[in-house]
N, C-alpha and C positions, 0 to 999 in steps of 0.2 A: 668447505674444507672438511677432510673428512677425519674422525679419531684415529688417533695412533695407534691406541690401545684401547679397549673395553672402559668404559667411564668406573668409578667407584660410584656406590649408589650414597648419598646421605638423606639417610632416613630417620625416623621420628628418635630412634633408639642410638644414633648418632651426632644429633642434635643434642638429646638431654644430656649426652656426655659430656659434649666441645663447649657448650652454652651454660650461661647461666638461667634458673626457672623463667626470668621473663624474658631474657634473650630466646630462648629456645620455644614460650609460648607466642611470639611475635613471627618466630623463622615457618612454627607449624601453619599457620593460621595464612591459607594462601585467597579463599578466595573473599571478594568485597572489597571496602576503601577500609585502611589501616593510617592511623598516626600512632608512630614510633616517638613519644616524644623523648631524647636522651638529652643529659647532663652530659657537662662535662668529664671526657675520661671516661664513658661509660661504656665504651666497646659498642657501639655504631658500627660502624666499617664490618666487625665481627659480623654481627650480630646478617645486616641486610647480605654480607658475601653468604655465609652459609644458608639465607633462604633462598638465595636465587641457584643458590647448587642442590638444595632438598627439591627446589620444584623444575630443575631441570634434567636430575637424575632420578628422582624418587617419582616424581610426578609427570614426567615423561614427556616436557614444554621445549618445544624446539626456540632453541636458546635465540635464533633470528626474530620471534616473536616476541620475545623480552626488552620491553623499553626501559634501559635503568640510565638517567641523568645525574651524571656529578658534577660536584661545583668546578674540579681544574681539569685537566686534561691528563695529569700525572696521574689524579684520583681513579682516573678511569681506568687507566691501562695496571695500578695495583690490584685495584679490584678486579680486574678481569684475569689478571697473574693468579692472583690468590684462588680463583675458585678454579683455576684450571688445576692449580695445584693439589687442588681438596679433590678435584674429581679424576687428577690423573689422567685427564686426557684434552687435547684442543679441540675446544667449544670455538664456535666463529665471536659471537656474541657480537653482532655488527651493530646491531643498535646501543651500545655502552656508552657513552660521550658526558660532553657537556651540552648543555642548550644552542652553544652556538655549533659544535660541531654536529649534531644532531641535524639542527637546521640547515648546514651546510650541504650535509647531504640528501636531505629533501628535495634542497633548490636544485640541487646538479641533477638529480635521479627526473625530476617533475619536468624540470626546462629543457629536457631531450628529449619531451613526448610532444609531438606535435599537437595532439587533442587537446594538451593542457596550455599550449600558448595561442591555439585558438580560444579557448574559454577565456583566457584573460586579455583576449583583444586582438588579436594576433601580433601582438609589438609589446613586448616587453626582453627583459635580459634573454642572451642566450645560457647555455650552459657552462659557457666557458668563460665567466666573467671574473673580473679581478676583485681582489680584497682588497679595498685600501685602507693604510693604517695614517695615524695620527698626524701623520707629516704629511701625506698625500692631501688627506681632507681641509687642512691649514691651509696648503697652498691652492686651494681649489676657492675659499673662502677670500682669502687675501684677493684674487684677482676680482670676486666678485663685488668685494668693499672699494679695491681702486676703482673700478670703472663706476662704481657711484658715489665714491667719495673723493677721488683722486688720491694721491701721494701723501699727502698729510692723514690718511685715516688713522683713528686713535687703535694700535696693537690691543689694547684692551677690550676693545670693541669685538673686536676679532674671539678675541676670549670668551666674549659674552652671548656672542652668536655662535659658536661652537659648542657651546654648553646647552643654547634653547634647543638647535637642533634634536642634539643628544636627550632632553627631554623630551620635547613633542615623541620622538620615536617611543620611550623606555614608557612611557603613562598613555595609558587611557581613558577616554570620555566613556560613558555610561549614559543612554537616552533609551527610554524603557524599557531598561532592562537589558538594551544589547550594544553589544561593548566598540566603540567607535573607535579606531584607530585615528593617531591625528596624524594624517594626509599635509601637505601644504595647502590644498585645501580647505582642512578642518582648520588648521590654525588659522588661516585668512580668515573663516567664516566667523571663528571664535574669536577673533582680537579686539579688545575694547579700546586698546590708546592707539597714538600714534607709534611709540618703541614697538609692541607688539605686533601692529601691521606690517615694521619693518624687518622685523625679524622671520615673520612669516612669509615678505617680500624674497629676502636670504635664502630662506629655506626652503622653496621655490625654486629661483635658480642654479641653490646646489644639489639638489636633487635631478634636474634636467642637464646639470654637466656631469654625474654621476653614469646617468644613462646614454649618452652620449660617446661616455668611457667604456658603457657595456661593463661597471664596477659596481663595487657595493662597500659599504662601510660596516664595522661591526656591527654595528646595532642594527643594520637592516639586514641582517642574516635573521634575527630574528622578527623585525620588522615584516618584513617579505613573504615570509614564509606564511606568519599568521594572515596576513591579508590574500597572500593563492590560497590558501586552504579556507578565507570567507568567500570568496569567489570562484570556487568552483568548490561548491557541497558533496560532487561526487570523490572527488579525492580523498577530501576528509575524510568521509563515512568508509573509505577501501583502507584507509590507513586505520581506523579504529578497531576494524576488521584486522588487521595484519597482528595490530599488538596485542596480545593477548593478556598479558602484565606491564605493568608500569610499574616502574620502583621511583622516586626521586629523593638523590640526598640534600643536604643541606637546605632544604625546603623554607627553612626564614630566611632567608637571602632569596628568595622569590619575587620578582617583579611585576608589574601588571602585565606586561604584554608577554612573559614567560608562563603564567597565572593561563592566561586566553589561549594559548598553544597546548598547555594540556588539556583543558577543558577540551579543545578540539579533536584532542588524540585517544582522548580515555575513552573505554566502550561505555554506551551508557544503561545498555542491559546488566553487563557483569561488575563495572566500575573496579573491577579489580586494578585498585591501584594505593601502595602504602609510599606513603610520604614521612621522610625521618628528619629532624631537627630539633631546634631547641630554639624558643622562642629568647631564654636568656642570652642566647650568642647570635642575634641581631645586631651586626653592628656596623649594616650596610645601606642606612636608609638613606644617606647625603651620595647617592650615585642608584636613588631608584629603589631599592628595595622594600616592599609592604609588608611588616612587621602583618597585619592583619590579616593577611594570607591564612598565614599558620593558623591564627588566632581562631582564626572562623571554617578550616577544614572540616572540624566536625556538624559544622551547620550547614556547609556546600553541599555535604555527599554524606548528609545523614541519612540511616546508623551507621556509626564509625565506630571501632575497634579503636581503641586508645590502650597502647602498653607504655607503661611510663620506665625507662633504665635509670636508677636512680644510683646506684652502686660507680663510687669514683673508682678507676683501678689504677689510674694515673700519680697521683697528688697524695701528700701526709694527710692525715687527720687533721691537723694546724691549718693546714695547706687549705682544705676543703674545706672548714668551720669558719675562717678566716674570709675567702672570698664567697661564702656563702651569705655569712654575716651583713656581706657591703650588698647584694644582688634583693636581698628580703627588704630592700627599702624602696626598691622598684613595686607598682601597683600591678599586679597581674592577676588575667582572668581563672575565678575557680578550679576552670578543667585542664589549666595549665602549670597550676600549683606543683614543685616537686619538692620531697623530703632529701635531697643530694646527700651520701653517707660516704666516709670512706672507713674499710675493713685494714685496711693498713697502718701500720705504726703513727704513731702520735708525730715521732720527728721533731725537727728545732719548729721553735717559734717562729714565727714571721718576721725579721728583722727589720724593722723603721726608724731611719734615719735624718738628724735633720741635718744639713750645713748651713756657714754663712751666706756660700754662693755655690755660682753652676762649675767654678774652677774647684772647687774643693769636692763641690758633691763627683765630681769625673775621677780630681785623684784617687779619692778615699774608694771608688768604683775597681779603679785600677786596680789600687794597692790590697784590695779582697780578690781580685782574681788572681794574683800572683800570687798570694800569699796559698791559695788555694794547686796552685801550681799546672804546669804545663800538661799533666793526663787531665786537666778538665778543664781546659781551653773548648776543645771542640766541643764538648758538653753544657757547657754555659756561652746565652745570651743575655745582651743588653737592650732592651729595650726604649723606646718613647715613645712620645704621642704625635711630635710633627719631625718632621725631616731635618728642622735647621737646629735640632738641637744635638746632632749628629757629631758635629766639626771637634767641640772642646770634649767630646768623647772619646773620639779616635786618638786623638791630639795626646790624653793622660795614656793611654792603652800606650800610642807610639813610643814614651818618655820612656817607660818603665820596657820597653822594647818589647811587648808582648802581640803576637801578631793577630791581625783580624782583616773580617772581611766584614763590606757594608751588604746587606742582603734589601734585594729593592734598590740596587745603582744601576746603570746603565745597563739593561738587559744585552744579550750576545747578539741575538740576530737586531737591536737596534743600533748596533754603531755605525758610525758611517762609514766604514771600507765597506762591512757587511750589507747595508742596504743599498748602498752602488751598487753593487757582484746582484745580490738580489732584483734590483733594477732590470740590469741587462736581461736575466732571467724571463723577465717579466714580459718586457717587450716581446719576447717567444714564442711566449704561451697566450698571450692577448693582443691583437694590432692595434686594437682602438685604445688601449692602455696608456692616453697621454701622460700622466701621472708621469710614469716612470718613463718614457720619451723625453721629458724636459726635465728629469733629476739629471739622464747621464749624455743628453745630449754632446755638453762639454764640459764631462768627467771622466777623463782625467782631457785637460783644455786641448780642445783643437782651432783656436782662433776662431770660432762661428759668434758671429755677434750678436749682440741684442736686437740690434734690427732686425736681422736676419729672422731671429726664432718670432719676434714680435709680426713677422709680416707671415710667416707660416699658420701663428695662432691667428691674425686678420681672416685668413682665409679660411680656417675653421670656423668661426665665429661667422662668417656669412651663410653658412654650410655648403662649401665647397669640397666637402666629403671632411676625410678622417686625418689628424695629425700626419702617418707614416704616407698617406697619398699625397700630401702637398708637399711634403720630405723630398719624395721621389723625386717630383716634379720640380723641384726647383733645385736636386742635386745633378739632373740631367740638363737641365736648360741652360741658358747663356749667360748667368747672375753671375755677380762679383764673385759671391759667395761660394757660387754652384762647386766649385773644386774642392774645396775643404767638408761640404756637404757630402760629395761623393762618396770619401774616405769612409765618413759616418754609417751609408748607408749600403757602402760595400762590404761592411764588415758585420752590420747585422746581417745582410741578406746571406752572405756565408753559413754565419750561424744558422739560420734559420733552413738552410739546405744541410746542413750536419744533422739536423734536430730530426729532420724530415727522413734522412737515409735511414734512419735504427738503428746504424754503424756506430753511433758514439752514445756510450754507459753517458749519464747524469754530472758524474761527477768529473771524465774529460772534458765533457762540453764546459762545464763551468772552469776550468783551469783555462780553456781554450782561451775564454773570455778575458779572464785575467791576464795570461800571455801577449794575445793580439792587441789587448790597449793598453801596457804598458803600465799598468794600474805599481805595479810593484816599485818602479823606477819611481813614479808619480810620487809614492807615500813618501819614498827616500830626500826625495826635491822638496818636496813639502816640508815634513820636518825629522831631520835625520835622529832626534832622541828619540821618538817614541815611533820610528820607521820597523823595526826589528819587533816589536811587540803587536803592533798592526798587522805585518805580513803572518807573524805567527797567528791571529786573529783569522785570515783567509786561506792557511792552512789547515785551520780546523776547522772553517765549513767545510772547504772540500773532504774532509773525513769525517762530518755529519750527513754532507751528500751523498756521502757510499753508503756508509751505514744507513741510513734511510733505502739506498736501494736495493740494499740487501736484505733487510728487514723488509720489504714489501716487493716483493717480487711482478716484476712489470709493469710498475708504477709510471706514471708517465711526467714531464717536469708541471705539468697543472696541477697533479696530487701534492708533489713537493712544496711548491707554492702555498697550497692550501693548507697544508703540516704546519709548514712555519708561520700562517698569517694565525691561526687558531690559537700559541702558545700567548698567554697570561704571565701576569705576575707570578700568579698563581701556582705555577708552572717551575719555577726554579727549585731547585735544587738546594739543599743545605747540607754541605759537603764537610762532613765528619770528620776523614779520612787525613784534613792535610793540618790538622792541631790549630785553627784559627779559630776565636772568637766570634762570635754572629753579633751583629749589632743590627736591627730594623725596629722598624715601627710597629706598634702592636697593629693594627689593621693586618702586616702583611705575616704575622705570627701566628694568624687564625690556622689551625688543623695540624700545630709544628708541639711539641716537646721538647725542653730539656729539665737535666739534673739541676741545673741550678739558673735563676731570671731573676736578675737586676733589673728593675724600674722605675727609672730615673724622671724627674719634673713633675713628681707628684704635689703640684702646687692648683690651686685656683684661680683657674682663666688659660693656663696651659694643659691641665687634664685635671675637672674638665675644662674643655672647651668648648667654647659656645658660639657660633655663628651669627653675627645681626641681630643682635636679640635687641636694639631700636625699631627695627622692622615687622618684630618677631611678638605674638599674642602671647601671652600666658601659656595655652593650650601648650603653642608650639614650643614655648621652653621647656616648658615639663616633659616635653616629648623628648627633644635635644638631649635634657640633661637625664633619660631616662636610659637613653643608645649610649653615652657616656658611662655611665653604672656599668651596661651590659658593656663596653669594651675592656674597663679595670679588670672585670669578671673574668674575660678571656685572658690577659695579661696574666693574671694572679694565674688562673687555671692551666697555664703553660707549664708551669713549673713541679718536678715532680720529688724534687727532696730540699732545696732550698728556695725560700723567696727573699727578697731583698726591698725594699720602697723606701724613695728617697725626696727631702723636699729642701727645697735651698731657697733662703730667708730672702737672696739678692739675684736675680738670673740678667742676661742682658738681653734685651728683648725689645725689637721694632726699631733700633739703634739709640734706646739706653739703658742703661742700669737701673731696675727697677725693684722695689721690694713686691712680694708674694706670700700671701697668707698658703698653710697648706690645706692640700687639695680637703676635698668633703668627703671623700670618700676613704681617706687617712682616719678619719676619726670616726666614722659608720664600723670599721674593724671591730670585731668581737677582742675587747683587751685581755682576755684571759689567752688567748694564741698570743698575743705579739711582746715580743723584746724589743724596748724601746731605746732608742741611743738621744738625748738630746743637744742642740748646738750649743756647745759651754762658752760663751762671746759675753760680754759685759752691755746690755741695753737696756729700756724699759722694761718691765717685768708681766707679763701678761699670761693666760693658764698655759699651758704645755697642754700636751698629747691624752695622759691623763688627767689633766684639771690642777699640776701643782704649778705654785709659781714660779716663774723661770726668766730671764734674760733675752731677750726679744722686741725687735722693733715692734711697735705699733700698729694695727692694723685696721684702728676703727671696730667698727660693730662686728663684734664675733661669740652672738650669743647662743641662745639653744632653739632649736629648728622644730617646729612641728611638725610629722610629718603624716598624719594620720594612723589609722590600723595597719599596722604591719603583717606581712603573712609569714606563716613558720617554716622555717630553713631546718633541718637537720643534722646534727655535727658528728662529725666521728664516730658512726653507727650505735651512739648510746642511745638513741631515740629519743634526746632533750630537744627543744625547740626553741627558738631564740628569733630576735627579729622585732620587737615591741619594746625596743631599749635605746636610748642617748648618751653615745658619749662623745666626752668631750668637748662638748655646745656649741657646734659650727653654728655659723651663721649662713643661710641660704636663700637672703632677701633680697629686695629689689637690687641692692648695691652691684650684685652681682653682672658682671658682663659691662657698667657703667662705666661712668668717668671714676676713679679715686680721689679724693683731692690728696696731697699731699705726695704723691709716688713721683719719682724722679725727678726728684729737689733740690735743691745744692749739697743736703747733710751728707750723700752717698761720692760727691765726689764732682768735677766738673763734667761735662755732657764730651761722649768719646765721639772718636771719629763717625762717621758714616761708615753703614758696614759693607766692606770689599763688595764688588760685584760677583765674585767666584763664592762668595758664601750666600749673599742673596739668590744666584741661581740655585744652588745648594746645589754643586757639581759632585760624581760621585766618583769613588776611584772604580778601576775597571774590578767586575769580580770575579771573571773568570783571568786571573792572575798569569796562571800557568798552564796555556791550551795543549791541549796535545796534538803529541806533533805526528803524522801520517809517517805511518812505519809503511815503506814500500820495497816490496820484495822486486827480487830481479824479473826483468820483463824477459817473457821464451825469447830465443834470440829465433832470425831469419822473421822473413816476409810473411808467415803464417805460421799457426801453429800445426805441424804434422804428428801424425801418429807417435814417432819417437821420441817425440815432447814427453818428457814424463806425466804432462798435464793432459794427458787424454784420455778418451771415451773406456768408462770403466776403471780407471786407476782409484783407489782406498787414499782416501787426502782425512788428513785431520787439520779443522780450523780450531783458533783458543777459543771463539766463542761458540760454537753453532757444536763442536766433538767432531765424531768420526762420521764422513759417507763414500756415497762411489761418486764419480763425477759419470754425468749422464748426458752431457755434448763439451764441446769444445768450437770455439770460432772465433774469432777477429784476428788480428793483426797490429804487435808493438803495443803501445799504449791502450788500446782498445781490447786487446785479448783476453777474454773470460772462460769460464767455464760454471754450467748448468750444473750444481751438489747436488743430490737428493742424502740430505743429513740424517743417520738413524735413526733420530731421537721425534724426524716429520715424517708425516707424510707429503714431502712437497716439495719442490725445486726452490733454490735459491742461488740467482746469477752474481757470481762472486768474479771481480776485476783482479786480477791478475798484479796489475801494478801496484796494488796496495796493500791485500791480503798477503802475509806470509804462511802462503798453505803448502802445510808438508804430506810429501806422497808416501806413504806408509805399505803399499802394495800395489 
């Protein structure tokens, strides 16, 4: 892609302007291995955009040579925004991504070279293979459990083989010295019981129906990749060659087999490669992630450049003293040691609160945001640590009628209208895609019965070729069945000849889809309440599918597919704009901001939390409750003028009413930051927050903690140091994670019902509320578009998003009629559909 305009250079003298001293000594400093290591709030994002725009404009680095990996996929496309902006001009920047998108298109780019599928055997995926998400792989599992366990297998099991999976792929073996991916193979070779053999038995067969699918699962986007790039050495060594920098952010959240991919990519002459994080904001290690990574970069790719951003620009002084306070009781290595400061205002206190229970701690949550009032709704979240504590949250918000949204509910392209319509898609774009073959086989129902699909998979299973060939064959042949098959596969092969023409834009074809099966009728017959909010739900893919095809011009429905299977949690959006409330989990609050963070079940055994610790060494508790520290840390470090922490004496928990000592990390707080509120209730009297005596259940042994040398934390840029202090004299002994005796006894009350099934699943409301709805302009009338269409060759059109250009062809017909923009603002064409764009012709 070529520049629009002249790039802006940023140069050394450009840097020490926008930058602060060691921002702007990290952005100079291009060539070698670099750790960035920043604090929280410390301009990160800043800091690596402006190097990768000094060393692509000042330095003269053709920006396709530039490997910079971010953690979401939103991360990417900011930072890619942001430095076009710096430089005034579009940079392609095609290697910007995440790990998985990265990977993805290694695999598509590699698996269309014949040279390289002979290297790896001549048989392995093709180019065009499918992603399968969560649901896909479940059912691919499930069938593999029935035929060895039959009908009674335990759902749990399933659980528990979804998860080894997921490990053997994300870890690696290490046999001298070189890094062993685990294979089904390796797992077989490596299993010592009997469960382990059989899981690696699992893991085995789901990877041979994978292939079979010609599909791939997330984790073998990265999986894959690392193993063709060990198997064919030439490719490697052409790719280390290609990059010439490597940037990666979020670098503690680094995996092993993410770890072995860039060792693969980095050059090992120039090693020019800076890595940015913060080992305090680990707090991914229960899904894979090696804290150790980070820890030991400067000993992989010693001498390293270490600049440390210690400067908060986020968070009060309070703010930052306070969760500094709690993070200095974590053991960390010398070279990772930060002094975190903040230059801004002192601000309120930290406010810690206790209540009786989780219904009060919700109201009195409530009754501070209202009272705060409706301009700081959007501005203020609430926080916790697991999902189920969500419900009596929303619940106080709802009373006091104040609106919210749950962030981390049911993602948009996961609902099921949306991965039906995706389904059909799918079939499309891959044959051998049984996945999605037998999601919409009969959806929306066409009487095709279980036998039926059971005797089409029979014949898979023997290999009699591929799902959509035995289809055929038994929807032409003389079966019961064969008629109602027909229908089925008269109406892919349709699509699949629309797809083939060219004639049909992306996002007709997917309406096509919708119209010919009746899908809309379907939801309505289903259930007529939430019918109308659904359809609006397939309204708005089809105008994420334009946009998408407008946004990438001649994209084909495989790329599309790929857009959508890539997107994350990670990925969502926290929408300002509509005055609601955020409520999620700190996990999904990593890299987010607001004015004011409530965080709620600051209690002991709920955060933290601790996993098995029956099962679990020493070592590994200390570890546990170390990522715990680090995720308060993030929680606290959200928040940029007010904090809130909350502990309730009573919560209701695992289905009953239990008492809760508060959390350890309530009392690690530096008490010079915090405003204390305590629960004024009439009980035994035991120390409070500060140590006086107060009214309070019991809690058994809650004395003072040793916790060895502390290292010094920094407060509010006076350069005091703190960190070698006790308050308050938590207890953080064996007792912890054990049995209690005394907790859920008759003094609290009789033992409540069983909790609902809709709160155990911890079902979530939808969060995209209010989709928007596809504004379609009038189609050109007649059978084609002619000259005196005002829509043609040469006419001056203004669109609201893309501004003013000329239109540079004209072609289709009705629904299908577009025209080719070349927009001032590009260099480039973008095919704009007619039906849906309201583009005005201005000359």
């Amino acid at each position: 892609m070529d520049d629009f305009v002249e790039c802006n250079v940023v140069d050394d003298s450009v840097l020490d302007k926008e930058l602060n001293p060691e921002q702007a000594a990290a952005a100079k400093k291009i060539n070698g291995p670099m750790l960035i290591l920043a604090g929280a709030g410390s301009g990160k994002t800043r800091c690596i955009t402006y190097k990768i725009a000094h060393l692509v404009s000042y330095h003269k680095i053709d920006s396709n040579r530039v490997l910079a990996v971010t953690f979401t996929n939103k991360a990417a496309r900011e930072m890619k925004d942001r430095i076009q902006k710096l430089l005034n001009c579009r940079k392609p920047f095609t290697w910007m991504g995440t790990f998985h998108s990265v990977c993805l298109k290694l695999l598509k780019l590699c698996l269309a070279k014949e040279s390289v599928i002979k290297a790896l055997g001549g048989k392995w995926f093709d180019a065009n293979f499918s992603i399968y998400d969560d649901d896909d792989q479940k059912r691919i599992l499930k069938e593999i459990l029935k035929d060895d366990l039959g009908d009674d297998y335990d759902v749990n099991e399933l659980k528990k083989v979804h998860s080894a999976i997921s490990r053997f792929k994300n870890t690696v073996l290490y046999k001298n010295d070189k890094a062993v991916l685990q294979t089904p193979d390796v797992a077989a070779l490596n299993a010592e019981f009997a469960d382990e053999e059989r899981k690696a038995r699992y893991y085995a067969a789901y990877q041979k129906k994978l292939a079979e699918s010609n599909a791939m699962d997330f984790d073998d986007l990265l999986f894959n990749t690392v193993r063709m790039l060990q198997m064919v050495p030439n490719l490697a060594e052409q790719l280390r060659e290609r990059f010439q920098y490597v940037v990666v952010d979020e670098y503690q959240d680094t995996n092993d087999v993410q770890y072995e991919l860039l060792k693969l990519l980095i050059n090992r002459d120039t090693k020019n490669v800076t890595v940015v994080g913060d080992d305090d904001q680990s707090i991914y290690g229960w899904r894979g992630a090696n804290i150790k990574i980070i820890r030991n970069f400067h000993r992989d790719f010693a001498p390293v450049t270490i600049v440390k951003l210690e400067r908060n620009y986020r968070s009060t002084a309070n703010i930052v003293k306070g969760a500094g306070s709690v993070i200095a009781h974590n053991v960390r290595p010398a070279e990772m040691q930060k002094n975190v400061f903040s230059k801004e205002e002192a601000g309120e206190l930290i406010h810690v609160r206790y209540f009786e229970d989780d219904r009060a701690e919700a109201s009195n949550i409530a009754k501070t945001v209202a009272q705060a009032g409706p301009d700081f709704y959007a501005k203020t979240a609430i926080f916790y640590r697991t999902n189920a504590q969500s419900r009596v949250l929303e619940k106080a918000l709802n009373d006091l009628r104040i609106p919210s949204v749950i962030f981390g509910g049911t993602r948009f392209w996961d609902r099921k209208e949306i991965k039906d319509v995706l389904a059909y898609l799918r079939v499309l774009a891959n044959e051998k895609d049984d996945a999605a073959y037998l999601r919409v086989i009969n959806t929306p129902p066409r009487a095709i019965g279980k036998t039926t699909v059971e005797g089409v998979l029979a014949k898979v299973k023997a290999g009699e070729g591929s799902f959509w060939d035995n289809l055929l064959a038994e929807a032409n042949g003389t079966g019961r069945g064969a008629p109602k098959l027909k229908v089925f596969t008269d109406l892919v092969t349709n699509w699949k000849n629309m797809m083939t023409s060219g004639e049909y834009p992306l996002p007709i074809l997917a309406e096509h889809i919708i119209n010919d099966t009746g899908y809309k009728d379907f939801l309505r017959k289903e259930d007529e309440v939430t019918a109308d909010e659904r359809i609006a739900n397939l309204d708005e893919m089809i105008n994420a599918i334009r946009e998408f095809d407008e946004e990438h011009p001649g994209a084909t429905l495989d790329a599309f597919l790929q857009d959508i299977s890539l997107l994350t949690d990670g990925d969502k959006k926290v929408d300002t704009s509509k005055g609601l409330v955020t409520l999620m989990t700190i996990h999904m609050a990593k890299g987010l901001e607001f004015n004011t963070v409530h965080l709620a079940g600051c209690d002991d055994e709920i955060f933290p939390l601790v996993r098995g610790t029956s099962m679990l060494s020493m070592a590994e508790i200390n570890e546990q409750m170390e990522e715990e520290r680090r995720l308060f840390y993030v929680g606290c470090t959200r928040a940029e003028k007010k904090l809130y922490l909350y502990h309730a004496e009573r919560r209701f928990f695992q289905g009953n009413i239990r008492p809760f000592a508060p959390s350890r990390f309530l009392k690690e707080l530096d008490p010079s930051v915090v405003d204390f509120t305590p629960c004024l209730n009439t009980r035994p009297s035991v120390p409070d927050f500060v140590g006086n005596t107060r009214s309070k259940p019991s809690y058994g042994s809650y004395g003072s903690s040793n916790y060895g040398s502390r290292p010094s934390y920094g407060n509010s840029g006076s350069g005091n140091s703190y960190g070698n202090r006790s308050f308050g004299g938590a207890s953080h002994g064996s007792s912890f994670g054990g049995s209690r005796s005394g907790f859920g006894g008759s003094s609290f009350g009789s033992r409540p019902a069983p909790v609902p099934a809709s709160i155990k699943k911890n079902d979530k409301h939808i969060v995209y509320r209010n989709p928007v709805k596809v504004v379609k302009a009038p189609a050109p009338s007649g059978p084609t578009i002619e000259y005196d269409n005002p829509y043609h060759e040469g006419a001056r059109v203004r669109h609201s998003r893309y501004g003013t250009g000329v239109i540079m062809k004209a072609y289709g017909s009705g629904d299908n009629a577009r025209v080719d923009v070349r927009f001032d603002r590009e260099n480039m064409n973008r095919t704009i559909i007619l039906k849906y764009a309201a583009l005005e012709v201005i000359g």
